[in-house]
N, C-alpha and C positions, 0 to 999 in steps of 0.2 A: 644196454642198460645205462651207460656212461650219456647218451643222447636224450634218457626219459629224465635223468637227476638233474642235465642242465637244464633242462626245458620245464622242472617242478619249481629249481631254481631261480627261475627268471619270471618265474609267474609275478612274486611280490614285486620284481625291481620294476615291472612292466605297469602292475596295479597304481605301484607310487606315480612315475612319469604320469601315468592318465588324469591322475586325480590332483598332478601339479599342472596340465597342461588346461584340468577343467578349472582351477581356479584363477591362473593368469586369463580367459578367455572369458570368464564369466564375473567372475570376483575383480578384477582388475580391471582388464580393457571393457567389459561390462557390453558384449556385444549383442549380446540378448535385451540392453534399450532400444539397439535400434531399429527392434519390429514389435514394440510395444507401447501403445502412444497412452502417455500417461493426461488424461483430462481434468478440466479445474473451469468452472464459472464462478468468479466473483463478484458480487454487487459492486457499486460502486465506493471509493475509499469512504472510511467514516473519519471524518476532521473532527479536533478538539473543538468542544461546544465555545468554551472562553477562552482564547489565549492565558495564559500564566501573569504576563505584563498588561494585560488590560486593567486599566482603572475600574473600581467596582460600579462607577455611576455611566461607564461605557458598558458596562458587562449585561444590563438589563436594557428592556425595552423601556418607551416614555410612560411611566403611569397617570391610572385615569385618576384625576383630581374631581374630589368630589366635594362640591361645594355643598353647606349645609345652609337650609331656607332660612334667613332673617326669621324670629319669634315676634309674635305676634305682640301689639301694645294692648296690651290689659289694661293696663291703668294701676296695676298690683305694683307694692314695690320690689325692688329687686329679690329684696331679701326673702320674699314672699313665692317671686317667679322661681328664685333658687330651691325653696323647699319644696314647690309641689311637683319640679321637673321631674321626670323621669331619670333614672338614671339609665345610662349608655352605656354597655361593655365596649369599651375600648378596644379589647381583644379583636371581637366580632369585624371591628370597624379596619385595623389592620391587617385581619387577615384577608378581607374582601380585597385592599387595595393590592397585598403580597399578591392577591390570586390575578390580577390584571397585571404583573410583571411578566416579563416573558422573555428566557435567556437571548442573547442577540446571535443569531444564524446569520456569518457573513455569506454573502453570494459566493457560491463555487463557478470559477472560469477556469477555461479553455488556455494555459499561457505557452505550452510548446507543442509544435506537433509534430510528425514524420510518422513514411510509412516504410517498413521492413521491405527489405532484398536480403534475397540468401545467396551466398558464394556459388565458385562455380559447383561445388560438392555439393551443397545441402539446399535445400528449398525452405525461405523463409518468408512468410506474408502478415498482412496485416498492419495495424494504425499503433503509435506511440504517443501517446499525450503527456501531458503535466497538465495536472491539476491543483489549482490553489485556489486560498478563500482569504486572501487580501493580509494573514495575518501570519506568514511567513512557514508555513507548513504547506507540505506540499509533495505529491504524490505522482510518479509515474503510473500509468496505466498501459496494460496491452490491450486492445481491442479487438477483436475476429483475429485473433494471431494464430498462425498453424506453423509447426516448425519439423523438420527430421528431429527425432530424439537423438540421443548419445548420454553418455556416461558426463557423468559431473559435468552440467551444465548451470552455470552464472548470467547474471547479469548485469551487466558492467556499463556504467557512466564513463565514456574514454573521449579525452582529449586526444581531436583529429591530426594535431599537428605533432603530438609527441604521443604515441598506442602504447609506449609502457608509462602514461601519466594516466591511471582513472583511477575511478570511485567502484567499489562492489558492492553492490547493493542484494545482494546473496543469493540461493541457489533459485533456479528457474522452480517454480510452482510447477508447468505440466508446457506440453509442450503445443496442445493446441486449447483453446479459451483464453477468456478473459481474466484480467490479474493484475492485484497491485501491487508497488511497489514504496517504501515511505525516503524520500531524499532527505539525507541532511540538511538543516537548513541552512546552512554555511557553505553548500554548492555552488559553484560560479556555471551557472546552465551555457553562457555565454563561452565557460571556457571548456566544460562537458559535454558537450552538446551533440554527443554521438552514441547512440545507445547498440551497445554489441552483447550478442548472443555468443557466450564463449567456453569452448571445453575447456576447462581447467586443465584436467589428465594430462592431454594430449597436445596443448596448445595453439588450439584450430579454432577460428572463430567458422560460425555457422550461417551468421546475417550481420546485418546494420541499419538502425533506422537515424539517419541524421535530422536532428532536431531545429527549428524555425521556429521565430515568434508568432506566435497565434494573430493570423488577419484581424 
């Protein structure tokens, strides 16, 4: 009897340990990411149409100038030409010109690139770009990227010569596709110029793609 009371006994102490050992294993160390590959395709970044600091007579395309034909000589006098002309909604005539403005789309380039390796633990592949459009924004991109999952995973702008100096540019989107990412534009690329795939949690980097000016 004294063997069935401990043993009714320990049932709850045994239930709690399970249910603390399922939450540090799933809740915590989150091990159940890394046989789940979370997927993401994203078009390419959308940049601000006009910068903020653009002049408004940069902000548009050239418009079409539409010259009006010389009036014919009547022999009428002006005063005469005045009254019978037609009148002209001027409206009509600006909004025509409004309609041949066309906001200005700088070129989107290619300014850094690199391709991922993953450590000796994890397996990381695929292209890192930077993209910008001449007007100081400017976007990393992963390209065909495929990576091991894991729990709290970032992405991080790291200076190669000091790894506790980067930028976070926040959590990974998915761990295989295409995906952006927006830089601050006060980034020195020159002195970040090493993009790491990094568990937070645990403090294990996963890959790295070192970044190079664009040929």
């Amino acid at each position: 009897m004294k063997f069935i009371r401990n043993w009714k006994l320990s049932l709850p102490t045994a239930g709690v340990a399970l249910l603390g050992l399922a939450w540090l294993a799933f809740g915590y160390f989150g091990v159940h990411t890394a046989f789940i590959d979370n997927e993401v395709s994203e078009d390419g970044p959308v940049f601000d149409a006009v910068p903020a600091d653009m002049p408004a007579d940069e902000a548009v395309g050239t418009p079409i100038v539409i010259d009006e034909a010389p009036a014919a000589d009547t022999g009428a006098p002006a005063a005469d030409t005045v009254e019978d002309a037609t009148p002209t909604d001027s409206t009509d005539t600006n909004e025509s010109i409004e309609s041949t403005e066309t906001a200005a789309q700088p070129e989107v380039v290619t300014e850094f690139t690199g391709q991922f390796s993953g450590t000796s633990r994890y397996d990381v592949s695929g292209d890192a770009v930077v993209l910008g459009n001449g007007t100081g924004q400017r976007f990393l991109r992963f390209e065909n990227f495929e990576s091991n999952n894991g729990p709290d995973l970032n992405v991080y702008l790291v200076n190669p010569d000091d790894p506790s100096d980067f930028i976070d540019l926040g959590d990974l989107k998915g761990n295989i596709g295409d995906q952006n990412y927006e830089i601050p534009a006060d980034v020195d690329l020159d002195r970040y110029s090493q993009v790491s795939i990094w568990c937070v949690r645990f403090s294990v980097g996963f890959g790295t793609a070192d970044l190079v000016p664009a040929a």
